[in-house]
N, C-alpha and C positions, 0 to 999 in steps of 0.2 A: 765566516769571518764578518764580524762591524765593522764596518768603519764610521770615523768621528765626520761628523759633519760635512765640514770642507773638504773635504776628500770624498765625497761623492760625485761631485761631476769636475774630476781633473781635466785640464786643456792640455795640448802639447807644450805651449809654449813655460808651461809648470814643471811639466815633467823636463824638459831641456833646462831649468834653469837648475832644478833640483840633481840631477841626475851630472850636469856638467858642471854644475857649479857656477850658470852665469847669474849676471844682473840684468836688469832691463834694459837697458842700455847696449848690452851685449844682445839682447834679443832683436831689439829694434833694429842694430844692425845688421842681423842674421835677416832680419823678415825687410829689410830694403832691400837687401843686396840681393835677395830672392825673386824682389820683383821688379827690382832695374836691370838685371841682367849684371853680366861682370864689367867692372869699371877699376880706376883708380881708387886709393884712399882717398887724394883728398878731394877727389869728382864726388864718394861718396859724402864726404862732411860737408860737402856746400847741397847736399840736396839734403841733409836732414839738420840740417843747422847745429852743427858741431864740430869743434874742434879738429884739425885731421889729428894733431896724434891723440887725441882722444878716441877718435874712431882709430886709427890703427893701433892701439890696445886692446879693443873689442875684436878685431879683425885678427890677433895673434893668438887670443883666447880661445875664438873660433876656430884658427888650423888647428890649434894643439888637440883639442874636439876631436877634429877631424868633419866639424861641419863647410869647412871652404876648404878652397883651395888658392894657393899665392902661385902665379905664373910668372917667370922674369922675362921683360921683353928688351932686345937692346935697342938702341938708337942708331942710326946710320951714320952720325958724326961725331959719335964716342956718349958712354952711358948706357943709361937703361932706367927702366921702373916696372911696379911690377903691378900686375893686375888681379884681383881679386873675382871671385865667383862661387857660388854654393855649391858642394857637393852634390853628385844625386843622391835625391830624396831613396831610392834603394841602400846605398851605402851610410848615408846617414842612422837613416833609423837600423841597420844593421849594428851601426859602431852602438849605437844608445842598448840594443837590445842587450850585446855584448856586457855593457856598463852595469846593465842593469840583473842582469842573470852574473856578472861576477860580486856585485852587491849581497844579492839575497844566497849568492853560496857560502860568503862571509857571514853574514847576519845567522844563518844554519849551523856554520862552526863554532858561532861566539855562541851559540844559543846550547849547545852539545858541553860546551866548554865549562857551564852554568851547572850542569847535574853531577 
């Protein structure tokens, strides 16, 4: 098999945006929150200078992935909020591989469907 140029030395973070469908934006939040540890949305938007519900758009992106995880914690004097944190990287590249092996079973069907 060739492949075209650019697709010789793919990153991960290519493959996560292709494969889940994010933005960079969505990446950038997945790769902060990875190395601050779990926090709030809007603790996250003030450490990467953006918007909180801009960042928790990325952060809802990201559960439906299945690359975070949302926690609810409550308050002792009524409320709650919730806190955010990365999957583990086992489960993660689990879900992608999952993504990516139900891709190429499709891409096999439509390709059968062709002769």
């Amino acid at each position: 098999m060739k492949f075209i140029k650019p697709y010789n030395n793919i990153c991960c973070n290519y493959v996560l945006k292709c494969v889940f469908d994010l933005n960079n934006l969505d990446i950038d939040v997945y790769n902060k929150l990875k190395k601050f540890g779990e926090m709030r949305a809007d603790e996250l938007a003030k450490k990467i200078n953006k918007d909180r519900s801009t960042v928790y758009r990325s952060l809802q992106k990201l559960i439906c992935c299945n690359l975070c995880l949302k926690e609810t914690k409550n308050i002792r004097k009524g409320g709650y909020y919730h806190i955010y944190r990365c999957n583990e990287l086992g489960e993660a590249k689990k879900e992608l591989e999952e993504c990516i092996d139900k891709w190429y079973r499709q891409m096999k069907k439509t390709l059968k469907e062709i002769e």
